[in-house]
MIKOLPA-859824 format. One line per 2 residues: number of its first residue (from 0); for each residue y, z, x of N, C-alpha, C. Coordinates in Angstrom, 2 decimals. Last residue first. Layout:
<rs>
NUM> Y,Z,X,Y,Z,X,Y,Z,X | ...
</rs>
This chain:
<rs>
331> 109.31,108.27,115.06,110.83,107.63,115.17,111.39,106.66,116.08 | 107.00,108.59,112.21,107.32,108.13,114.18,108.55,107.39,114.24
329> 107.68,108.75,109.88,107.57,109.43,110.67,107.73,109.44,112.68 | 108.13,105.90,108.75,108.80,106.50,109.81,108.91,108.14,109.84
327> 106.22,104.79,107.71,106.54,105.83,106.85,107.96,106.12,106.91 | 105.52,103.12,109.47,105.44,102.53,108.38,106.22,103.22,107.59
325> 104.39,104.54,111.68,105.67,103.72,112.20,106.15,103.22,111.07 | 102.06,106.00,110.51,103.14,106.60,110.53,104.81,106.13,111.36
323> 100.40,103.71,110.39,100.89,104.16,109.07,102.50,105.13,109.45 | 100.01,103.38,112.78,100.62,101.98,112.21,101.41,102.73,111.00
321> 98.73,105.36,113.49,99.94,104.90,114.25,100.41,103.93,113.33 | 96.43,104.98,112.06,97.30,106.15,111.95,98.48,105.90,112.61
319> 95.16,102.86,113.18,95.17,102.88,112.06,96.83,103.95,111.52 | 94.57,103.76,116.12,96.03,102.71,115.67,96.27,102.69,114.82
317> 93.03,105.77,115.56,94.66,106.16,115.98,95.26,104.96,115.60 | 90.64,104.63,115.15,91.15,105.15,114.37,92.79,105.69,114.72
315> 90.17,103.15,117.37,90.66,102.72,116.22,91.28,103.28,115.34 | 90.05,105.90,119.16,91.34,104.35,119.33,91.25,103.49,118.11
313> 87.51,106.40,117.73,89.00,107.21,118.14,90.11,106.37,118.38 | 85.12,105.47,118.35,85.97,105.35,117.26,86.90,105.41,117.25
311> 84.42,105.79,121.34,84.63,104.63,120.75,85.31,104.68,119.53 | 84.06,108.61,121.19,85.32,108.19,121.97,85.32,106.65,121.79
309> 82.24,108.44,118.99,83.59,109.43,118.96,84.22,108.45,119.44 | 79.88,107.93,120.51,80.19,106.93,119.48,81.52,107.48,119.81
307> 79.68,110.01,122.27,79.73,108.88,122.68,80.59,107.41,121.75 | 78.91,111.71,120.69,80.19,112.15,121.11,80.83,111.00,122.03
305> 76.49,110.99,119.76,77.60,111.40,118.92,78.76,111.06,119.20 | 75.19,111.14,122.32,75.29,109.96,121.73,75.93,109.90,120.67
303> 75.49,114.66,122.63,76.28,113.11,123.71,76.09,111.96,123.05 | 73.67,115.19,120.83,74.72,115.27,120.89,75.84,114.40,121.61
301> 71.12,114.08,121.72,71.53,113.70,120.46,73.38,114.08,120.23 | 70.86,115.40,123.97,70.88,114.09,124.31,71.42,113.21,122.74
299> 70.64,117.98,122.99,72.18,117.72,124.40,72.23,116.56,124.20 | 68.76,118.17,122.24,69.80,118.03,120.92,70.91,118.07,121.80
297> 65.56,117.07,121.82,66.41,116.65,123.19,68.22,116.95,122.20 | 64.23,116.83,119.93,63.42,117.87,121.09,64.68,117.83,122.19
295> 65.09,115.07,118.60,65.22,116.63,117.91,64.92,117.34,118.92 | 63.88,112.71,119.78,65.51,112.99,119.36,65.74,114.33,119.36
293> 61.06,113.16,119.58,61.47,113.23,120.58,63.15,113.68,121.02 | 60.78,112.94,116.87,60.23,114.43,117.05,61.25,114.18,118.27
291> 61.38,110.12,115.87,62.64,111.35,115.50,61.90,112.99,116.37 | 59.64,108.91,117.49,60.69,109.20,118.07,61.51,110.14,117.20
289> 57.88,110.35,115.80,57.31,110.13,116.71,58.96,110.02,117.95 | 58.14,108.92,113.38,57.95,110.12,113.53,58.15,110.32,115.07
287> 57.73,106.31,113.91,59.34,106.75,113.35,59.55,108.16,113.74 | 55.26,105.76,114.45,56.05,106.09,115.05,57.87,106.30,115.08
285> 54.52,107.05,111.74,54.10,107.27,112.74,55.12,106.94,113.75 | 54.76,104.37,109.50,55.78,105.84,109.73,55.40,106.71,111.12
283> 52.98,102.69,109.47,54.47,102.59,109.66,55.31,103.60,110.33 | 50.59,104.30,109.35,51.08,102.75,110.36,52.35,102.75,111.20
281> 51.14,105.74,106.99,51.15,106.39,108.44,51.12,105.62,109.30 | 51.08,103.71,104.83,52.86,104.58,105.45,52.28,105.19,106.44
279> 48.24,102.56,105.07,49.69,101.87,105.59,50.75,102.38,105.44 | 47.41,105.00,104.55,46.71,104.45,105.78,47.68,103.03,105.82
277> 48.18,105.98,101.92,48.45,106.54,103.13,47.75,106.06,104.63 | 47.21,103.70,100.53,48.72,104.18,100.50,49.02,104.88,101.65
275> 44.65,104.20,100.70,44.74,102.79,101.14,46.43,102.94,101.33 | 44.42,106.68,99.37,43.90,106.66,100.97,44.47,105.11,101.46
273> 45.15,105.44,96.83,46.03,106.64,97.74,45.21,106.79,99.27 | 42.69,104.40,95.94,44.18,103.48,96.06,45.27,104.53,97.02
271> 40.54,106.51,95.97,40.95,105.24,96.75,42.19,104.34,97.16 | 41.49,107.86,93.69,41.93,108.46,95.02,41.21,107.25,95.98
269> 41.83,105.81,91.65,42.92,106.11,92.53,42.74,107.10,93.64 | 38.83,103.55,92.66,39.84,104.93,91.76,41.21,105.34,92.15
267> 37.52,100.45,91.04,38.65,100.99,92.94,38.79,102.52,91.84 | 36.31,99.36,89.31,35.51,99.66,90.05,36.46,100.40,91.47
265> 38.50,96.29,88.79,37.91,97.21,88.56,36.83,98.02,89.62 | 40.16,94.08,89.47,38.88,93.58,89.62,37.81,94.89,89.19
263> 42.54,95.21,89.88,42.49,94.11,89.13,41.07,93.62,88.47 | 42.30,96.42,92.50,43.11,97.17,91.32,42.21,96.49,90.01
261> 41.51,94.17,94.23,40.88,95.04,93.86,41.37,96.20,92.32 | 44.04,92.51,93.65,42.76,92.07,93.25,41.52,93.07,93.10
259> 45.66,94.27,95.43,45.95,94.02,94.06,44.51,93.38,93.44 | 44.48,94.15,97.88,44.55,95.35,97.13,44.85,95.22,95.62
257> 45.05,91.56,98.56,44.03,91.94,98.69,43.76,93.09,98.01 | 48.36,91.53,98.30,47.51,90.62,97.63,45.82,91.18,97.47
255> 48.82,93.51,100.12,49.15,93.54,99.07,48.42,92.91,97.89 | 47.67,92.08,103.03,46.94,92.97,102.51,47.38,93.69,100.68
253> 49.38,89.91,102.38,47.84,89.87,102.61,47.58,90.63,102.15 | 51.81,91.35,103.24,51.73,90.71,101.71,50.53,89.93,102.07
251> 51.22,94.32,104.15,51.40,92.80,104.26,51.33,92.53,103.03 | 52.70,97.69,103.31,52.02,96.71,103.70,52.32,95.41,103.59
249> 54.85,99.25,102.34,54.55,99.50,103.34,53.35,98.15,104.11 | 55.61,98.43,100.15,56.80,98.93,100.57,56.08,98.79,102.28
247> 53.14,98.94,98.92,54.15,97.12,98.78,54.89,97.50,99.59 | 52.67,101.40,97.99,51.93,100.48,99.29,52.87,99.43,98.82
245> 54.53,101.99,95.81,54.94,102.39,97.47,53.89,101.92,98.47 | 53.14,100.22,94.37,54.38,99.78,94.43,55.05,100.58,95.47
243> 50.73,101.66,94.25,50.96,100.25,94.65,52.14,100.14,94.89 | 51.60,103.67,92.85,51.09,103.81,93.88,50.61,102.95,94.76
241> 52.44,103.32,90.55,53.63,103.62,91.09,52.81,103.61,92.96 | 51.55,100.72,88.54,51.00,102.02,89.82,52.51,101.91,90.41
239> 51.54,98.37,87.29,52.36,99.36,86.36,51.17,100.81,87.41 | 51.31,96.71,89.56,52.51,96.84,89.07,52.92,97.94,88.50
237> 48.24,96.39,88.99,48.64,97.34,89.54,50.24,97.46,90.02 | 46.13,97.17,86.44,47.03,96.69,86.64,48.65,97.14,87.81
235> 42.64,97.55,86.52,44.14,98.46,86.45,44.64,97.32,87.23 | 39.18,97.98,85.07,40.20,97.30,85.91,41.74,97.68,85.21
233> 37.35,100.40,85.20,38.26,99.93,84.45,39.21,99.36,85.69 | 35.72,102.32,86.58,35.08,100.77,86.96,36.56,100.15,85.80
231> 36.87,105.14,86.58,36.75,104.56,88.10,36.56,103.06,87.51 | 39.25,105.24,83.69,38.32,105.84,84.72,37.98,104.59,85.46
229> 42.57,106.72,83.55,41.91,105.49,83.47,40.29,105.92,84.17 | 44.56,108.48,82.84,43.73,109.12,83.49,42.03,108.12,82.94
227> 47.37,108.27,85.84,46.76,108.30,84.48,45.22,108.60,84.11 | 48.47,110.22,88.40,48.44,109.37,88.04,47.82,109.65,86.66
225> 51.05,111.58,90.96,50.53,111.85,89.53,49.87,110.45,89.14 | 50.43,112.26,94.00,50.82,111.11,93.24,50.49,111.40,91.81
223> 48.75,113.91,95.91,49.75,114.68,94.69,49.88,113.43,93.69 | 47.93,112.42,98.02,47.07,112.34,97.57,47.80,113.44,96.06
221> 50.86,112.47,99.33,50.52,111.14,98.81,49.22,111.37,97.91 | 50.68,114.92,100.39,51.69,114.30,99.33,51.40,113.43,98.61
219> 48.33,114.99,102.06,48.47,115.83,101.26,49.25,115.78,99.67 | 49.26,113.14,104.25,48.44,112.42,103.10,48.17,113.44,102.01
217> 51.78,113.98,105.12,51.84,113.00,104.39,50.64,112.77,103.49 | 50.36,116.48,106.50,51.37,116.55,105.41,51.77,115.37,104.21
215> 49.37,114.87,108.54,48.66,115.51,107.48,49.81,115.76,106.13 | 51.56,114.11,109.66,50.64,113.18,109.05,49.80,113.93,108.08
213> 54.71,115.19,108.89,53.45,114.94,109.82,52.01,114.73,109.03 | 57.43,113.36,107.57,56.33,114.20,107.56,55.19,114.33,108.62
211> 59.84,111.76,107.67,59.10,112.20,109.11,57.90,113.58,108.92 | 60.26,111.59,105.49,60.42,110.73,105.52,59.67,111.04,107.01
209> 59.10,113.52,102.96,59.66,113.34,103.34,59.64,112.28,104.44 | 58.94,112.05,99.46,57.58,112.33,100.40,58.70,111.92,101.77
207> 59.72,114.00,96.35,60.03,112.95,97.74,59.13,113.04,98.46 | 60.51,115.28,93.97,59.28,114.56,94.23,59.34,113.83,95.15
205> 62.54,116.52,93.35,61.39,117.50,93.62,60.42,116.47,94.12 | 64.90,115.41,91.86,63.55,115.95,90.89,62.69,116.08,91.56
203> 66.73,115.76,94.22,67.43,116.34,92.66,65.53,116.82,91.55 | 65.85,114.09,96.12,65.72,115.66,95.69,66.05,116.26,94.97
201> 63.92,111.20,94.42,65.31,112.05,94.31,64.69,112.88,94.61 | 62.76,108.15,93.16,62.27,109.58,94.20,64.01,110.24,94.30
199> 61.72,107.47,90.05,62.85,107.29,91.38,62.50,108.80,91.90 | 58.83,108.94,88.72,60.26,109.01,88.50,60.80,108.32,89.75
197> 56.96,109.23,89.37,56.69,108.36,88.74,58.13,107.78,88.65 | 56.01,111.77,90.97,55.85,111.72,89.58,56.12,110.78,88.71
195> 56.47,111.10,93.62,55.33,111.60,92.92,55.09,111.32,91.98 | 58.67,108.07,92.78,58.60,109.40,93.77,57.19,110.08,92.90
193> 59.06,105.18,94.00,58.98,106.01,92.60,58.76,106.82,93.49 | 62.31,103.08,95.13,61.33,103.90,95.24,60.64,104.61,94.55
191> 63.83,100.18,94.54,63.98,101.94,94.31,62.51,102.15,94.17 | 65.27,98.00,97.80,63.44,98.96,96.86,64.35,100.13,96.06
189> 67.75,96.15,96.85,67.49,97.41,97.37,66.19,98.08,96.78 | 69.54,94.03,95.74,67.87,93.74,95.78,67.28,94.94,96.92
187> 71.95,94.93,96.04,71.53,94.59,94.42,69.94,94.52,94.75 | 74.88,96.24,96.99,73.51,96.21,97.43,72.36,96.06,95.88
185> 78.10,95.01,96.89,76.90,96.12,95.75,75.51,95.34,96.56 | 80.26,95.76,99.00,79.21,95.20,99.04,78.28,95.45,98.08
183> 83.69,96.10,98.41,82.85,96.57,97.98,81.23,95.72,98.38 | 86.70,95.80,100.49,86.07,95.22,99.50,84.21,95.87,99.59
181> 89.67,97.38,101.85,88.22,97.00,101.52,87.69,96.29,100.59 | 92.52,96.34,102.72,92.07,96.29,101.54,90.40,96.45,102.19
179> 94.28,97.96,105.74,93.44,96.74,105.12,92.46,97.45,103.70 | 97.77,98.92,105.78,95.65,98.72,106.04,95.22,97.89,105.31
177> 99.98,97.46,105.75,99.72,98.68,106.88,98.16,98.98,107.15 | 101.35,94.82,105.07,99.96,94.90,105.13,99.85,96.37,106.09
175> 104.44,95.32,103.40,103.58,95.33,104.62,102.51,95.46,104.35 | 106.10,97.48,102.14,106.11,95.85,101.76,105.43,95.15,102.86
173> 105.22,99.97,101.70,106.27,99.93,102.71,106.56,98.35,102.49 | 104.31,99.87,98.61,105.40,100.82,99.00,106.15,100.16,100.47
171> 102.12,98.25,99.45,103.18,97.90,98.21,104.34,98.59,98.32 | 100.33,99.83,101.08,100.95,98.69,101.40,102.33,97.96,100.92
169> 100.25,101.82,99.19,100.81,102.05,100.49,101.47,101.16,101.21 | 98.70,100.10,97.30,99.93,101.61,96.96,100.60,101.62,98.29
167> 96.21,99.56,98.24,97.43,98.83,97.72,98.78,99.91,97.51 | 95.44,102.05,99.15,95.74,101.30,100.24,96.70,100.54,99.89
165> 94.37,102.94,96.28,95.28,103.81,97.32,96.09,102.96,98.65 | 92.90,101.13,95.40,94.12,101.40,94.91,95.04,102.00,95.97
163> 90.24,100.81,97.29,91.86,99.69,97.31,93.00,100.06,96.59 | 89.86,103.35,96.99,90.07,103.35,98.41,91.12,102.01,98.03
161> 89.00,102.81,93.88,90.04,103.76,94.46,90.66,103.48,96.06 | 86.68,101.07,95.01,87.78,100.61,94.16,88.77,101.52,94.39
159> 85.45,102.64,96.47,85.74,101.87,96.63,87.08,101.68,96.19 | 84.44,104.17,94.02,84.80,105.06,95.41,85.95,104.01,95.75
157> 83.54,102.61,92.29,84.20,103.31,91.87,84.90,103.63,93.36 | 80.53,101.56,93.58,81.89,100.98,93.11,83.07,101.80,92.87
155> 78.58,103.75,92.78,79.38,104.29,94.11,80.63,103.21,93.99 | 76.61,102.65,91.53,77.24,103.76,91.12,78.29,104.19,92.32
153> 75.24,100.68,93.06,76.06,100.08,91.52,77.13,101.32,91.30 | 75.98,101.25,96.56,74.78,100.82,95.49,76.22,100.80,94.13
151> 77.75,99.43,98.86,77.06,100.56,98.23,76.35,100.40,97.26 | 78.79,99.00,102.04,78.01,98.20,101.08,77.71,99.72,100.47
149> 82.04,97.54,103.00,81.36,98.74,102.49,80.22,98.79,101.51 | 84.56,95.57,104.69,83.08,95.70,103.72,82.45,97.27,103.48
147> 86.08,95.78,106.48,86.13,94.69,105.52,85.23,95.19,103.88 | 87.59,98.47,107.93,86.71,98.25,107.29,86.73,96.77,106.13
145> 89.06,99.85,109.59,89.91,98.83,108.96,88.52,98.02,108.36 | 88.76,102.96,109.75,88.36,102.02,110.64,88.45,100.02,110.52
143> 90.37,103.99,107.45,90.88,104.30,108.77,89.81,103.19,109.79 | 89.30,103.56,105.15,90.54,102.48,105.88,90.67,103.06,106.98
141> 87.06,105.14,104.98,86.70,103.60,104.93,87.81,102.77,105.29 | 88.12,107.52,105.17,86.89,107.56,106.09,86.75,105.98,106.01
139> 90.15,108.09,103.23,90.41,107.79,104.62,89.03,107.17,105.54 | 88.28,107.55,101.09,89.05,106.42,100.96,89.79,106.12,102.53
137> 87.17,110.11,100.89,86.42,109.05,101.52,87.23,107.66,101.99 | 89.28,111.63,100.85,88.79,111.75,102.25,88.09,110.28,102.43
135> 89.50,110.76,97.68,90.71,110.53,98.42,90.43,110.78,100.14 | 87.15,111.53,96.71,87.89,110.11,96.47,88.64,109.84,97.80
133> 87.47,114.32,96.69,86.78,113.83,97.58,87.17,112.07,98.20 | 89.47,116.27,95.47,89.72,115.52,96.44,88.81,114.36,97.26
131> 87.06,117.71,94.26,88.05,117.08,93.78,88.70,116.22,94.15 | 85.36,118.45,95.98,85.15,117.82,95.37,86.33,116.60,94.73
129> 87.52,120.27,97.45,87.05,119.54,98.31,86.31,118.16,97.49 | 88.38,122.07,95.37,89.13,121.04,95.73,89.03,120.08,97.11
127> 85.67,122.23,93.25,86.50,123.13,94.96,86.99,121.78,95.25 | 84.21,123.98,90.54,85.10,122.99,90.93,85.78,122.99,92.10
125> 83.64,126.22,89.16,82.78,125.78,90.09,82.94,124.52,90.69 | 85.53,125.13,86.61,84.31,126.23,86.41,82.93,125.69,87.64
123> 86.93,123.48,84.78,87.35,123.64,86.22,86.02,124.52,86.93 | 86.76,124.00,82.32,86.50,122.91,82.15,85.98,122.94,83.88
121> 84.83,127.34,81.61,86.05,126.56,81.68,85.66,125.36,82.15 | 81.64,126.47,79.56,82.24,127.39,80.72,83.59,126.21,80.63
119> 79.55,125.37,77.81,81.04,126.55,77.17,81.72,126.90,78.24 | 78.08,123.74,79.10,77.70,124.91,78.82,78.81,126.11,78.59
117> 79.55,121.29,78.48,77.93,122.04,77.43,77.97,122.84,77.55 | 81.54,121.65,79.91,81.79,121.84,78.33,80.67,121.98,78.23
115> 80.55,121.48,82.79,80.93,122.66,81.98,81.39,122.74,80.97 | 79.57,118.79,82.36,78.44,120.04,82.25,79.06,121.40,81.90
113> 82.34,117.64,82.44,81.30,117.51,81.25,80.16,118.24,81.23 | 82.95,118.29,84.86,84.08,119.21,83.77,82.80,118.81,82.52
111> 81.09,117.13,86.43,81.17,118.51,86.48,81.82,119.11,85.44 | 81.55,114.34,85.73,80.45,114.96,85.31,80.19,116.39,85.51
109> 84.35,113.78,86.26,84.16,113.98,85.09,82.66,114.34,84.61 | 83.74,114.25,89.35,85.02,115.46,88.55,84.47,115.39,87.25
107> 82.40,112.05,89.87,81.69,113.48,90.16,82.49,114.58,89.33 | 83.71,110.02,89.12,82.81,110.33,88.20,82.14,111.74,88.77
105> 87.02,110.55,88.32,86.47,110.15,89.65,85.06,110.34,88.56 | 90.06,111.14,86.81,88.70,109.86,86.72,87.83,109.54,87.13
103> 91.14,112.49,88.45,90.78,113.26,86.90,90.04,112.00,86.67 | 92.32,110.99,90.11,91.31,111.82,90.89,90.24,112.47,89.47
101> 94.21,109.28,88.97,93.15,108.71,89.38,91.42,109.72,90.02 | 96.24,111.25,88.53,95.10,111.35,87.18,94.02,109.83,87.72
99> 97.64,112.06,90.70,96.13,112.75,90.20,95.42,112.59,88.82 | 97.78,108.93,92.86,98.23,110.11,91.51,96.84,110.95,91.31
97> 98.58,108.96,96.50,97.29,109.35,95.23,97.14,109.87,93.86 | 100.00,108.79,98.03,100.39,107.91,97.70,98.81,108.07,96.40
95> 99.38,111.56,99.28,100.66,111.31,99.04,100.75,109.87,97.95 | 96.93,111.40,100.84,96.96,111.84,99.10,98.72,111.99,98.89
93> 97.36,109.29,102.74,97.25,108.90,101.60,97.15,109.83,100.45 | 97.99,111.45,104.65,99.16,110.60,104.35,98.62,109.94,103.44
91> 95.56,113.27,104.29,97.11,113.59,104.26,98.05,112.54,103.50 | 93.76,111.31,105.82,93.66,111.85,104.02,94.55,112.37,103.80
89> 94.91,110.64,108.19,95.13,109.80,107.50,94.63,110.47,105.74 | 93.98,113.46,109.08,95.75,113.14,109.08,95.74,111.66,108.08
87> 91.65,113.30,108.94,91.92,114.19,107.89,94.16,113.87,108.30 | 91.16,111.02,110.73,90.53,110.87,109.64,91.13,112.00,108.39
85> 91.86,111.85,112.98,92.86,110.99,112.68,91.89,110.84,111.13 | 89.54,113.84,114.43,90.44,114.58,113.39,91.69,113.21,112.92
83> 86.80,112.89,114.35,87.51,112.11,114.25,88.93,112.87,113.08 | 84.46,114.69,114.12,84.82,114.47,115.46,86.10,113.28,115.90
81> 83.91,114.32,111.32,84.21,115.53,112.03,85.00,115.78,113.20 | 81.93,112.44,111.55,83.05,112.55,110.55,83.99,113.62,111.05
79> 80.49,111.36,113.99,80.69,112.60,113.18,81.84,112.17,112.82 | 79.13,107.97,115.23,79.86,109.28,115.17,79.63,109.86,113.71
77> 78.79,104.62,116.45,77.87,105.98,115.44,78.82,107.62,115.69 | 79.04,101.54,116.34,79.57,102.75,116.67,78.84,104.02,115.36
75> 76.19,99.68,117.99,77.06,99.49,117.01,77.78,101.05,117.22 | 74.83,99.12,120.13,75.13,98.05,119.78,76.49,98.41,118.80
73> 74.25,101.08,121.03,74.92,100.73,122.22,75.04,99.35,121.59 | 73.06,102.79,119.26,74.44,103.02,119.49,74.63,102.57,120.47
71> 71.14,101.58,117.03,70.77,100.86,117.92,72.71,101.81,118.83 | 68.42,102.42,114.56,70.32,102.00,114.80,70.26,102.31,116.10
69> 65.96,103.23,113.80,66.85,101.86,114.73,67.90,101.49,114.87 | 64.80,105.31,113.03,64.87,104.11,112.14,65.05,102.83,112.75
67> 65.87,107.36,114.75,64.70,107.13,115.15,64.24,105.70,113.73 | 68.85,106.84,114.10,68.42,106.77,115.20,66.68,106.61,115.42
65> 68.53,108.47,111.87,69.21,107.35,111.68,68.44,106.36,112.76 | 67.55,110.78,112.37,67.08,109.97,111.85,66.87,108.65,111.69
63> 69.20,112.13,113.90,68.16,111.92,114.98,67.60,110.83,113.75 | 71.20,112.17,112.08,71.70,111.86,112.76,70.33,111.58,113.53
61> 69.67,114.77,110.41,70.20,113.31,109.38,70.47,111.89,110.54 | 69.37,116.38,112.11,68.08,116.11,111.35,68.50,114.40,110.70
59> 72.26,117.09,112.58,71.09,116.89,113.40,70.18,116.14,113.11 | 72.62,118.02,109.76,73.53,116.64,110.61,72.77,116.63,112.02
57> 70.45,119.89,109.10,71.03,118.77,108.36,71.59,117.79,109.57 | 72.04,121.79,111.23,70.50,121.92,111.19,70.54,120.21,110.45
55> 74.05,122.32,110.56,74.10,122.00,111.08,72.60,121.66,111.80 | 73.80,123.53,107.78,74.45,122.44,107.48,74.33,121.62,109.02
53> 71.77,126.38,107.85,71.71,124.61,107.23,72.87,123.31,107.42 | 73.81,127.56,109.73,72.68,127.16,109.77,71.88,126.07,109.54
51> 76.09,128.12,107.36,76.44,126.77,109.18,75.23,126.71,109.36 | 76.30,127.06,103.92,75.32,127.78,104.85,75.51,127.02,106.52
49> 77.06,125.53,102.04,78.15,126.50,103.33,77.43,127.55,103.39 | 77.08,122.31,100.60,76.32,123.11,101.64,77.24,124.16,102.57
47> 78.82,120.99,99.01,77.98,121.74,98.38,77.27,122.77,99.34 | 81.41,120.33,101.09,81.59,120.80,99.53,80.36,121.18,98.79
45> 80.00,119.22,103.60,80.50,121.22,103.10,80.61,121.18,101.85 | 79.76,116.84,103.14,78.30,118.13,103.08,79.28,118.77,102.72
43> 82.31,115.74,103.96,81.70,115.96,102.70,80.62,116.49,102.10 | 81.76,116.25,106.66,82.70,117.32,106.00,82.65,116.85,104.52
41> 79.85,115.15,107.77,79.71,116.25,107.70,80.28,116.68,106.70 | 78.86,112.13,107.65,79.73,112.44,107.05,79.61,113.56,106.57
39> 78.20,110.43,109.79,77.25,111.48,109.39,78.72,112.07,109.07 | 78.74,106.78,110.32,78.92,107.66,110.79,78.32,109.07,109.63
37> 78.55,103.00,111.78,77.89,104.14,110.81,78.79,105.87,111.24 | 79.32,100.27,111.90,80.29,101.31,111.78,79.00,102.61,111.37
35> 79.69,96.52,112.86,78.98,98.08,112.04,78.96,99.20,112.58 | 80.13,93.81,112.40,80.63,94.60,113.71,80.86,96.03,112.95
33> 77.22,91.83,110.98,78.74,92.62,111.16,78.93,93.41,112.38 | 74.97,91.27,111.53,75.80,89.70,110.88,76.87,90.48,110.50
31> 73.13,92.99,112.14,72.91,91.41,112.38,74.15,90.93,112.60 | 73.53,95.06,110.93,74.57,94.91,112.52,74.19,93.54,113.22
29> 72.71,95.26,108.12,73.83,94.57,108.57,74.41,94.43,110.40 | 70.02,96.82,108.81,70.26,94.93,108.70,71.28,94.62,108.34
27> 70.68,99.11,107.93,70.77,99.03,109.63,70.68,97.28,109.66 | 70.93,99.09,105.51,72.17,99.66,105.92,72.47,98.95,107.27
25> 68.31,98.79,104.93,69.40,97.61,104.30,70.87,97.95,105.26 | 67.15,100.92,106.09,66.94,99.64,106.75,67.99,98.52,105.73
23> 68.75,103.43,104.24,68.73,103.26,105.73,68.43,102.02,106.11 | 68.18,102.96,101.60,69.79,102.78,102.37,69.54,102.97,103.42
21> 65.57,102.54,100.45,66.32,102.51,99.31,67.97,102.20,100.21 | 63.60,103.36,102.26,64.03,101.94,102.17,65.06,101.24,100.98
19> 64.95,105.54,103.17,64.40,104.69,104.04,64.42,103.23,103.88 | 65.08,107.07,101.05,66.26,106.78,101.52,66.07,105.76,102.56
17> 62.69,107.12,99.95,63.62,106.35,99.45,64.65,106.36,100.46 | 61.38,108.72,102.11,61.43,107.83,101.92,61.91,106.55,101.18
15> 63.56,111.15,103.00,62.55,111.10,102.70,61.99,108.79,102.75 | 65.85,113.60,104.79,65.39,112.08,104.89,64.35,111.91,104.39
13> 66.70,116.58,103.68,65.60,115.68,104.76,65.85,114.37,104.14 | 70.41,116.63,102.68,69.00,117.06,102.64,68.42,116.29,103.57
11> 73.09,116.46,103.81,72.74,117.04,102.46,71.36,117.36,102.15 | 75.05,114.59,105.03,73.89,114.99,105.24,73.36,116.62,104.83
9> 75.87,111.17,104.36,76.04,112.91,103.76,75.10,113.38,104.00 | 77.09,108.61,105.82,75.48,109.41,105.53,76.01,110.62,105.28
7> 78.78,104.82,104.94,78.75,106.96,105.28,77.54,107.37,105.23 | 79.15,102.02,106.84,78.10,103.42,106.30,78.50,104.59,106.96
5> 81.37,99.42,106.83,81.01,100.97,107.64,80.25,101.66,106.37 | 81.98,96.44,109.04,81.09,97.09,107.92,81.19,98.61,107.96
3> 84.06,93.40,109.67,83.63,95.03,109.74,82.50,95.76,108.41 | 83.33,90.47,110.85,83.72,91.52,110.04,83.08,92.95,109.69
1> 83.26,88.93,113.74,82.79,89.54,113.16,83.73,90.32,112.11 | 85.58,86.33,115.06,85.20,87.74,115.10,84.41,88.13,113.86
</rs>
């Protein structure tokens, strides 16, 4: 049998292009070689997003995405976080077995109480015990489907690691394997993406090129690219282009090669090198576009494939919960 894999998606903003190739196609090239799990992990949105408009607007948008990328839901299980209430009974029965000075360690807690010492405010100061707690939902969201694996990037270990404390704890308590230990995937040879300005693309700094833009829109963005201010016949090195390095993302390694020599060979400008950028992400991206428009146009048909995954999750997730509460003896 296959081993288990499961991706969370917080759906928190548009889909741009880091996320594309920074966690969506690494994410979707595990259902090769696991029995893969994805799901749109609403209810950790709420802790920053409580606008219902936006938030449900988002898990639409995040969910037709996934989907117009290639996750495939008749291969692998896709649901709402949401739509799996054994997920908030199992965060129950583990924040029982959860000290709270593992939660006073989490790195989102200690970078919120550390912005509110700079800025003199109480330590707690815009703190919602949804954050706080978060550790402890996610930790249900990754044992409740008995999850081997969990691939995340360098900064997200932590999550993890907690999810095995908590599990060991439980296990150790009844003297029984009741869930299964996860173990951590660090995704190490993942594109990071530069964004306009040069910087890793983040909505945090404004500079994303969203991920189902319409075409014009795209080359509008792409022709923004901050660059230096080298002139036209000076040969450029084109590694140190942030604007090469998102054509690499998108073209052959022919045509990579071929472009680099031009860079190289002087006489190219950058608003050349950016028409050559946006004439292989609209290749690509086009029809990504193209089915996410169709997904979004159809939100009965996006919904049922939700609700589809669901009733596949659901029995796992109960035995999970059944096991725990024959463990506890709650179930008598």
């Amino acid at each position: 049998m296959k081993k288990i894999s499961l991706t969370g998606i917080k759906p928190t903003g548009e889909l741009h292009i880091g996320n594309y190739f920074g966690a969506i196609k690494p994410a979707l090239e595990l259902a090769s070689s696991y029995d893969a799990r994805y799901f749109i992990a609403d209810y950790h949105a709420l802790n920053t997003i409580k606008d219902p408009t936006e938030l449900s607007s988002l898990i639409r948008g995040v969910a037709a995405g996934w989907l117009a990328a290639g996750l495939d839901p008749e291969k692998v299980i896709f649901y709402r976080q949401s739509s799996i209430p054994e997920t908030f009974e199992l965060s129950t029965q583990l924040a029982a077995f959860t000290p709270k000075g593992l939660m006073n360690r989490a790195h989102a807690y200690k970078a919120a109480v550390q912005e509110n010492g700079e800025k003199g405010n109480d330590p707690d100061a815009g703190v919602n015990m949804g954050l706080y707690t978060y550790p402890v939902l996610m930790a249900a969201d990754i044992i409740l489907f008995d999850s081997d694996v969990v691939p995340v990037g360098s900064d997200q270990v932590q999550h993890i690691e907690m999810a095995q404390d908590i599990a060991g704890a439980v296990n150790y308590n009844y003297k029984q394997e009741v869930l299964k230990i996860p173990q951590a995937v660090i995704q190490q040879n993942v594109a990071v993406v530069p964004g306009l300005d040069g910087r890793k693309m983040s909505k945090s700094y404004g500079n994303t090129i969203p991920l189902f833009s319409p075409e014009k829109q795209l080359r509008k963005l792409i022709m923004r690219i901050v660059t230096n201010s080298q002139p036209l016949e000076e040969p450029k090195e084109p590694e140190q282009s942030q604007i090469y390095l998102l054509y690499k993302l998108f073209a052959t390694a022919e045509e990579q090669a071929s472009l680099a020599a031009r860079y190289r060979a002087g006489g190219m400008g950058w608003g050349e090198a950016k028409e050559e950028l946006f004439r292989a992400a609209n290749r690509e991206l086009s029809p990504l576009r193209e089915r996410y428009e169709a997904i979004m146009a159809d939100p009965v048909g996006l919904d049922r494939i939700l609700a589809e995954g669901a009733a596949k999750a659901r029995p796992i997730a109960a035995a999970t919960v059944k096991r725990f509460r024959k463990a506890s003896g709650i179930d008598l």
